[in-house]
C-alpha positions as CSV (number, residue, x, y, z in Angstrom):
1,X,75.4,173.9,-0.3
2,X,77.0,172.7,3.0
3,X,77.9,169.3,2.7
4,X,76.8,166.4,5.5
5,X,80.6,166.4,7.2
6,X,80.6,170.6,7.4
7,X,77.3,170.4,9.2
8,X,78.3,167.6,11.5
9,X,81.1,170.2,12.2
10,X,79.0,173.1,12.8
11,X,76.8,170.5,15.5
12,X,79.6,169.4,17.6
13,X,80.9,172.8,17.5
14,X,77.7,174.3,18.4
15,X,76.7,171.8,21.5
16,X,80.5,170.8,22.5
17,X,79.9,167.5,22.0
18,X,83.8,166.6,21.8
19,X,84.7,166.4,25.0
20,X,81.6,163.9,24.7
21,X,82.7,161.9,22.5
22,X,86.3,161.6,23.5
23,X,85.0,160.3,27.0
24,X,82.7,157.7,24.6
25,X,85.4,156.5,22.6
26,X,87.6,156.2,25.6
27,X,85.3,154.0,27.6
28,X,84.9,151.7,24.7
29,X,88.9,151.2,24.3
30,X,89.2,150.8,27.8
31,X,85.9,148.7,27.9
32,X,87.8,146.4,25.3
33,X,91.3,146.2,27.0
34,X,89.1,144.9,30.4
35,X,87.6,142.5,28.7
36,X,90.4,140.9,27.2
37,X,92.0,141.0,30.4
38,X,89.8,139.0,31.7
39,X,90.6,135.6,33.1
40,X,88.2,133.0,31.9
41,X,87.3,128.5,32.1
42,X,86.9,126.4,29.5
43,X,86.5,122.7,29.9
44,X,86.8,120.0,27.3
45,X,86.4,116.4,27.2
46,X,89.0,115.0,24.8
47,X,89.9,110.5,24.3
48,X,93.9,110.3,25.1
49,X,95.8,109.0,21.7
50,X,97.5,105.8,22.6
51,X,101.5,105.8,21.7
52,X,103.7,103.4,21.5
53,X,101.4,99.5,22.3
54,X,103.1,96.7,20.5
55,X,101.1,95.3,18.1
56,X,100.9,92.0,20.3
57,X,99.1,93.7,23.0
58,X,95.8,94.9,23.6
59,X,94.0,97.7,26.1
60,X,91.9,95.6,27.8
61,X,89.2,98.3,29.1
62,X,87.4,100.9,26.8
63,X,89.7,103.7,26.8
64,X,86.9,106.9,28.0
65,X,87.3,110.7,27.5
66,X,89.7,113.4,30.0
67,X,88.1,116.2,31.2
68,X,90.6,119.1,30.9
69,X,90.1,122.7,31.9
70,X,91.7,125.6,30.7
71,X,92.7,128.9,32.6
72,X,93.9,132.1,31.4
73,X,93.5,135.2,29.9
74,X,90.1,135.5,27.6
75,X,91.9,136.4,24.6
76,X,94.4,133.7,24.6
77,X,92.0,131.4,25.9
78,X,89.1,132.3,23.0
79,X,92.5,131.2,20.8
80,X,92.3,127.4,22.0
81,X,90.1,125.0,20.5
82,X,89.6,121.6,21.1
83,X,91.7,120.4,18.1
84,X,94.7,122.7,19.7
85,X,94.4,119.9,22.9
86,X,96.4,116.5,22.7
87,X,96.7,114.3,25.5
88,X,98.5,111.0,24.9
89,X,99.4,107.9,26.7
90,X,102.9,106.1,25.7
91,X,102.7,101.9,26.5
92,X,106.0,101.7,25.7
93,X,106.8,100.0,28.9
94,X,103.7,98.3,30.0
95,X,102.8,95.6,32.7
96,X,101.6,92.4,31.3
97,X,98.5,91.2,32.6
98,X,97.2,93.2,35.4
99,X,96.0,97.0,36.1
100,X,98.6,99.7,36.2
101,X,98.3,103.1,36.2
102,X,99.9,105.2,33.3
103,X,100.6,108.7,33.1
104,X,99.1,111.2,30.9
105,X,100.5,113.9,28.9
106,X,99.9,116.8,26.6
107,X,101.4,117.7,23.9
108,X,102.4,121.2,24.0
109,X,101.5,124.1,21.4
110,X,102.5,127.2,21.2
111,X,98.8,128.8,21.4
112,X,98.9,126.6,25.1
113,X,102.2,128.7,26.3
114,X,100.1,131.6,27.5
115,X,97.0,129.3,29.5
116,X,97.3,126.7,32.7
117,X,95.9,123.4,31.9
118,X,94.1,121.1,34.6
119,X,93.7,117.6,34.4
120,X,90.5,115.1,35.9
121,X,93.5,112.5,36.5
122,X,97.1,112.7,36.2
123,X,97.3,108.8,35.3
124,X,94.8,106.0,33.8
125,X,94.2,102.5,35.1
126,X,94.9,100.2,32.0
127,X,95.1,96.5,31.7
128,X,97.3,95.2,29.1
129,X,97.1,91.8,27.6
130,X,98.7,89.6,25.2
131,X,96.6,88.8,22.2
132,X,95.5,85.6,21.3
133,X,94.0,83.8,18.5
134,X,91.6,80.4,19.3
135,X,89.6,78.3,17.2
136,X,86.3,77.5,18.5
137,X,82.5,76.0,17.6
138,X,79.2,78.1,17.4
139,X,76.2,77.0,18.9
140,X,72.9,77.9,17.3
141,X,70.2,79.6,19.2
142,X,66.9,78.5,18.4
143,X,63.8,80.1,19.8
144,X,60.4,78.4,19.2
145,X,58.9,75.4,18.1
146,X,57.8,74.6,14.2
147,X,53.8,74.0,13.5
148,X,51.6,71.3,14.9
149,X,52.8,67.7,13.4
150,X,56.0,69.0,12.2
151,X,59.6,68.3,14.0
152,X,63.1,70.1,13.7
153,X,65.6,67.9,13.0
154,X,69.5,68.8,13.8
155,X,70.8,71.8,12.9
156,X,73.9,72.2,11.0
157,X,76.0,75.4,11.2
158,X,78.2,76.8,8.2
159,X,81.2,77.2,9.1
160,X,81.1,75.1,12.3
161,X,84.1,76.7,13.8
162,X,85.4,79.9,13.6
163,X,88.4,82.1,14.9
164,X,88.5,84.9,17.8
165,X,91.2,86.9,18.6
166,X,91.3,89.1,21.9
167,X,93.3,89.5,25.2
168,X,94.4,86.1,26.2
169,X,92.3,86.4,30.0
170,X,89.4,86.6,28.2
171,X,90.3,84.4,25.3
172,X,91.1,81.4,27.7
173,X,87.5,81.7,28.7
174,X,85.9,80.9,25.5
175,X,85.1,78.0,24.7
176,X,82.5,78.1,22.1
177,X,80.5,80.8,21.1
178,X,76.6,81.4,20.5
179,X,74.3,82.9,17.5
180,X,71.9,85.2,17.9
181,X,68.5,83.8,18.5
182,X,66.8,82.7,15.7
183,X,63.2,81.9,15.9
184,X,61.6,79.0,14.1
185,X,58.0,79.4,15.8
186,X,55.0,78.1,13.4
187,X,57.6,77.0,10.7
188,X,57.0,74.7,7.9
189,X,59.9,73.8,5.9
190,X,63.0,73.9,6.2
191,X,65.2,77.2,6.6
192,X,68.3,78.3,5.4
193,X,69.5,81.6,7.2
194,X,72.6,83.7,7.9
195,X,72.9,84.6,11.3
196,X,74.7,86.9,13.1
197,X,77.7,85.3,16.4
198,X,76.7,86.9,19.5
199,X,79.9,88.9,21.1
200,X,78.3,91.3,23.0
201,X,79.1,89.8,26.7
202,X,82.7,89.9,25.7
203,X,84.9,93.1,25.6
204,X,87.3,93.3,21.9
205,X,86.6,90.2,21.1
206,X,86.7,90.0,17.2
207,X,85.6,87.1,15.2
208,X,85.8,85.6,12.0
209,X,83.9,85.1,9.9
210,X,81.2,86.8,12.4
211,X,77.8,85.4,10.6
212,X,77.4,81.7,9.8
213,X,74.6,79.8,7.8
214,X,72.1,77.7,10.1
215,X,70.4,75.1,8.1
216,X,67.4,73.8,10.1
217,X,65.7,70.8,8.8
218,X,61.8,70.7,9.4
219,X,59.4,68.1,8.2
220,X,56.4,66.8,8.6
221,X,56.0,64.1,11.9
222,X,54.2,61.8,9.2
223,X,57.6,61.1,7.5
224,X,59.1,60.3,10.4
225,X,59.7,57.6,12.8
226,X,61.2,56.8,16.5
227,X,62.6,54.4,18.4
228,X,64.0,54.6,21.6
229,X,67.9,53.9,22.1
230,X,68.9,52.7,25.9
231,X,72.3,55.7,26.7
232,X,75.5,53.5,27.8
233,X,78.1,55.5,29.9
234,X,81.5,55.6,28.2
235,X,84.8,56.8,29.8
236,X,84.0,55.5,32.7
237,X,86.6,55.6,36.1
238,X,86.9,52.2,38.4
239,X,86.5,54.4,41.3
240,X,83.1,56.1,40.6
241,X,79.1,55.3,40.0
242,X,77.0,56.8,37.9
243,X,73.1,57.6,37.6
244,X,71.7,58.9,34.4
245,X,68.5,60.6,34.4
246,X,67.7,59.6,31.0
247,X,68.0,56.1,30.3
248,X,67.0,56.5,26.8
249,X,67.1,58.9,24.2
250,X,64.0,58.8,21.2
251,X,65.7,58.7,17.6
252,X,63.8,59.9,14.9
253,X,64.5,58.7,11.2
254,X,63.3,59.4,7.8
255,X,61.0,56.7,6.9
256,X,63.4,54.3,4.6
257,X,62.3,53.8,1.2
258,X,63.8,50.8,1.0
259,X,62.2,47.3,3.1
260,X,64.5,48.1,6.2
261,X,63.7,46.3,9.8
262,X,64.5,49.1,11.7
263,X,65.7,47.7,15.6
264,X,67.9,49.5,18.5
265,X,70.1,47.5,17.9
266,X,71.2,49.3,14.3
267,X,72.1,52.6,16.8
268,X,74.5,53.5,19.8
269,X,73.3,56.1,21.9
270,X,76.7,57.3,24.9
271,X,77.3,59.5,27.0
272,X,81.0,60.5,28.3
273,X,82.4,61.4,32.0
274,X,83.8,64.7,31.5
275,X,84.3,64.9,35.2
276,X,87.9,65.9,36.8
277,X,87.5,66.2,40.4
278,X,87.0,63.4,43.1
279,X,84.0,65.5,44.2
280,X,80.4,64.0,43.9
281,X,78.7,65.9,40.8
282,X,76.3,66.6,38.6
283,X,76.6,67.7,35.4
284,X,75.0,68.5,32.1
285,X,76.6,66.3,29.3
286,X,75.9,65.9,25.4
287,X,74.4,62.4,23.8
288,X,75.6,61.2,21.2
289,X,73.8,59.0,18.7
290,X,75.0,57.0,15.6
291,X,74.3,54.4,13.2
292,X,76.2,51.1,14.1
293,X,76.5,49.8,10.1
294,X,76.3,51.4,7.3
295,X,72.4,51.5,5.8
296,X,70.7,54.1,3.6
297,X,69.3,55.7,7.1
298,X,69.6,58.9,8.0
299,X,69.1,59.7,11.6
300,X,66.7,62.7,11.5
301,X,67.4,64.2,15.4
302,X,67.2,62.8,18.6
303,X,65.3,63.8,21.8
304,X,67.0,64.6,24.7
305,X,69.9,66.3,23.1
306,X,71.6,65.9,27.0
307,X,71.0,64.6,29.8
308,X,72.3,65.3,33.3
309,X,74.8,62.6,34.9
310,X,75.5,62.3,38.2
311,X,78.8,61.2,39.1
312,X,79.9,59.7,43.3
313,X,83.5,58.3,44.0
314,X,84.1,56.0,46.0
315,X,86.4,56.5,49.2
């Protein structure tokens, strides 16, 4: 019985298919060496690893990814991954406080010694800035108004102040920062929710604690009464007039349980001139209401909250 490999003996023998299959075997080899001789493009998009930044200072931008391209040879280039491709950026010597533009480099591997390498940018524009801590208050935002015959009264925040830490440029803007907006709309009771600070505007800007507690007191109109407080101006310079355009401010109260007379004269309603220039203006300022003696009164809110003051100096 002739086995498979003695009749694939007798074929080629028979045909002269060796000189065939040399010529086959041959283009294949030197189909393979041409390929790998090829020169091929690869491009990447990698972040740069940032070296050597104090731990006082801070990148002020959002550091974005370098297009890189590599060049060479298909079968050193098919050895080069992304993880094989470090760029870096060393701060060791930065400028305070305004852009500068910083090299970048590349950390060098010994699968890279065989490819060129091409950069989008040979240097970064970075702003570096001192880090600074501030304390500051939040400001609730309320959206919405509770159900018919019911009033909000004034809204406490828990913890009134909290602490941000950033680059001092921005920092130094700050001065108090603002919840997300809550809304109260068709409410009937009172509400006790967590909320979140709003940083969004603000670029590495971290906060803490970043969620306070809003306690929003509503009740019904019925246990409730007003009376209107005439505003004084405190603070007040020699050299300048002033024109409130609310006079008066409407206090609202829990209704006492004891036999109270309940008068203006029991509260102090101000405003003070927060003004610094010798320019006329006119600004938005904050009323303030309290109890002038001690009585088992609670002052419930107050309507306006602030009123706009208009402020001339004399020449």
């Amino acid at each position: 019985m002739i086995s498979f490999l003695d009749k694939l003996k007798l074929i080629i023998k028979q045909y002269d298919l060796l000189p065939k299959l040399l010529s086959i075997l041959l283009a294949v080899i030197l189909w393979a060496n041409l390929q790998n001789s090829q020169i091929e493009e690869i491009t990447y998009y990698i972040f740069p690893e940032i070296k050597n930044l104090s731990q006082n200072l801070i990148i002020l931008e959002d550091l974005k990814k370098i297009r890189v391209t590599i060049r060479g040879k298909k079968e050193y280039v098919k050895s080069v991954n992304i993880s094989n491709i470090k760029l870096f950026i060393d701060l060791s010597k930065p400028v305070i406080g305004k852009k500068h533009a910083y090299q970048i480099g590349m950390h060098y591997s010994e699968l890279m010694s065989n490819i060129e390498y091409f950069l989008e940018k040979e240097k970064l524009d970075l702003t570096i800035c001192k880090i600074k801590n501030k304390i500051v208050p939040v400001e609730p935002v309320i959206i919405g108004e509770p159900s018919f015959q019911y009033k909000k009264g004034i809204i406490s925040v828990d913890p009134p102040l909290v602490q941000i830490s950033g680059a001092d440029v921005i920092i130094d803007t700050i001065k108090s920062l603002k919840t997300y907006p809550l809304n109260i709309d068709k409410e009937i009771q009172t509400l006790h929710v967590p909320v979140h600070i709003n940083i969004k505007e603000y670029s590495k800007l971290f906060v803490s604690p970043d969620t306070v507690r809003l306690t929003i007191p509503i009740v019904p109109v019925a246990n409730l009464m007003s009376i209107a407080i005439p505003i004084e101006i405190r603070s007040k310079r020699n050299d300048s007039n002033y024109v409130l355009k609310n006079k008066k401010v409407n206090v609202y109260i829990k209704k006492p349980l004891t036999n109270v007379e309940i008068n203006e004269n029991l509260f102090v309603a101000y405003v003070n001139d927060i003004t610094h220039t010798k320019d006329q203006e006119s600004i938005i300022v904050p009323i303030i209401v309290e109890k002038k003696v001690k009585l088992p009164i609670e002052i419930y809110t107050y309507e306006p909250l602030e009123t706009e003051l208009y402020v001339s100096h004399e020449q």
